[in-house]
VEXTIVO-841710 format. One record per residue (C-alpha): residue number from 1; x, y, z; residue in one letter. Coordinates in pm, 1 decimal, always signed. Each point is the difference from the previous one (the first is absolute). Layout:
# VEXTIVO-841710
  seq        xx        yy        zz  type
  NUM         X         Y         Z     A
...
# end
This chain:
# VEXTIVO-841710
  seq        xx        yy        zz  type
    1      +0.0      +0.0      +0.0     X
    2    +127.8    +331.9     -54.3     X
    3    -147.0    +173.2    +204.6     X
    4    -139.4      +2.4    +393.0     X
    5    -299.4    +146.6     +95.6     X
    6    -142.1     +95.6    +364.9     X
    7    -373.6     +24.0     +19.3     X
    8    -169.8    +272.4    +175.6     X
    9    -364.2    +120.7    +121.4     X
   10     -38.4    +229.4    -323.4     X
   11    +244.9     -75.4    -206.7     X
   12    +319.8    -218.9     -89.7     X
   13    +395.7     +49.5     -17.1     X
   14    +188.5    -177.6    -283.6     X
   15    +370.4      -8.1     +58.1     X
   16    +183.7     -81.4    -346.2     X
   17    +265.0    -203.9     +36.0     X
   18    +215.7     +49.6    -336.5     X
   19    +286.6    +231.4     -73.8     X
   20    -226.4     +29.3    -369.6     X
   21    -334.6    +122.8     -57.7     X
   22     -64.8     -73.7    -346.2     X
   23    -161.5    -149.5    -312.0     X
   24    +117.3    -342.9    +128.7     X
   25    -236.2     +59.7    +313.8     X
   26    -205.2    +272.2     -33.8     X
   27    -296.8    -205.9    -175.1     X
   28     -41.0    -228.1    +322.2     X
   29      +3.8    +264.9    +256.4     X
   30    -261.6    +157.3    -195.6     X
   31    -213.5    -301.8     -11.3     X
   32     +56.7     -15.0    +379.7     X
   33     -93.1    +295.8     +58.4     X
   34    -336.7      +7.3    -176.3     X
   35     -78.7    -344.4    +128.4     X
   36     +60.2    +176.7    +389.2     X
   37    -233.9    +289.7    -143.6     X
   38    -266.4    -290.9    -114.2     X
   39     -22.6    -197.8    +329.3     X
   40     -11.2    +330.2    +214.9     X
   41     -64.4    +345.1     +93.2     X
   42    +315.1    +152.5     +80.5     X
   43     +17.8    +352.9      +3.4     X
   44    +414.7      +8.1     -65.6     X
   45    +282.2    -263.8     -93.6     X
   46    +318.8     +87.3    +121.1     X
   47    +293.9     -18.7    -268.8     X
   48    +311.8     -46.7    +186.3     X
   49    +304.1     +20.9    -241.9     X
   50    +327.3     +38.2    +234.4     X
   51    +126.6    -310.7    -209.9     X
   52     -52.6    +137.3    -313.2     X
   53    +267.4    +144.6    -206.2     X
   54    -104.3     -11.6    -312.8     X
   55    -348.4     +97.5    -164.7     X
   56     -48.2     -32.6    -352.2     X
   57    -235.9    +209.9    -212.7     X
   58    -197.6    -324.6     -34.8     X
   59     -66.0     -42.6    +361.3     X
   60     -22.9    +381.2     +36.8     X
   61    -282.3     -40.8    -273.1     X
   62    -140.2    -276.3    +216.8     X
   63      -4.9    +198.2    +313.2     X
   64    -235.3    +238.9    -135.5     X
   65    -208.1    -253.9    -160.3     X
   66     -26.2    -146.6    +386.0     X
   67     -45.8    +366.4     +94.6     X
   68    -317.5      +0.7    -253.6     X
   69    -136.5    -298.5    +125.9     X
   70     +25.7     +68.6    +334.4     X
   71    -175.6    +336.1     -40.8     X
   72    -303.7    -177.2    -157.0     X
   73     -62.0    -217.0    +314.5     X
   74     +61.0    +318.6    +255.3     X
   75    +373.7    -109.3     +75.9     X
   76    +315.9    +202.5     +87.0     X
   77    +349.2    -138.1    -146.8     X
   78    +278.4    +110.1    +176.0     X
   79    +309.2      -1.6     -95.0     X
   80    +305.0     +24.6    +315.1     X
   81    +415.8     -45.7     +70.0     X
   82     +51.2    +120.3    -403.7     X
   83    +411.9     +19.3     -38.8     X
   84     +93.2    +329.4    -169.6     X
   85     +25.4    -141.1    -387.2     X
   86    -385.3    -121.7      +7.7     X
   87    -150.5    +290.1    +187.7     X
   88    +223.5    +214.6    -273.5     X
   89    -166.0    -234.9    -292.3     X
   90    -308.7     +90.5    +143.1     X
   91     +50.5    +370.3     +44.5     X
   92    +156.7      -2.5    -359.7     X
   93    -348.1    -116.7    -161.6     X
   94    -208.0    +231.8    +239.2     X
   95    -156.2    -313.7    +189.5     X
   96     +67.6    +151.6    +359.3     X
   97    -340.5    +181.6     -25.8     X
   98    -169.3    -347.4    -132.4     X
   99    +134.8    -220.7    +247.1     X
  100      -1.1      -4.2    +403.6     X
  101    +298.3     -27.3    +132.9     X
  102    +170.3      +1.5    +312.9     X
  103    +417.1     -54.2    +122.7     X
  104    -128.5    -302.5    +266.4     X
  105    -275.3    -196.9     +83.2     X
  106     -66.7    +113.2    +321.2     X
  107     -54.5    +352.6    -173.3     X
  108    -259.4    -144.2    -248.4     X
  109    -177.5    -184.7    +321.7     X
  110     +14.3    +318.0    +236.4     X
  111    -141.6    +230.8    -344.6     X
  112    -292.1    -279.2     -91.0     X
  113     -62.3     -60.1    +402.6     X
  114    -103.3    +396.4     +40.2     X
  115    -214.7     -36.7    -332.5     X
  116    -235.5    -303.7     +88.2     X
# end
């Protein structure tokens, strides 16, 4: 599995656990992900990527397609721990104003915590 995830009352954290977040994988987290948004009600899925390094423009692609989907069923996708050459990918395209993110987890929880 590459990835861990830690359920909780309103929503879910997935840890990745690859160095690469790309083409190669991107297509079965996203099936994951909307399966998770079929069998429940989450309100937010927690994206934790400290083990990232790399993120293609395919899985960058992806991630907003998860984005999308998640909208549609009334579900935040946050994105946390991005190193400095994806969060500059993603300020380079003008996605920081598309997607959540947040430098840790425990950020993202305290942030969704004071929203519910």
């Amino acid at each position: 599995m590459y990835f861990n995830s830690k359920l909780l009352k309103d929503g879910k954290i997935l840890s990745l656990q690859i160095s690469q977040l790309d083409f190669t994988c991107i297509d079965q987290l996203q099936r994951d992900i909307e399966k998770e948004l079929e069998e429940s009600n989450k309100k937010f899925i927690i994206l934790d990527l400290a083990k990232v390094d790399i993120l293609d423009s395919i899985a960058l692609s992806g991630l907003l397609s998860i984005m999308k989907t998640a909208n549609k069923k009334d579900c935040k996708i946050i994105l946390t721990q991005l190193n400095s050459q994806i969060e500059r990918a993603i300020q380079i395209s003008n996605l920081d104003n598309i997607f959540t993110i947040y430098k840790s987890v425990e950020d993202a929880l305290s942030k969704v915590s004071h929203e519910s």
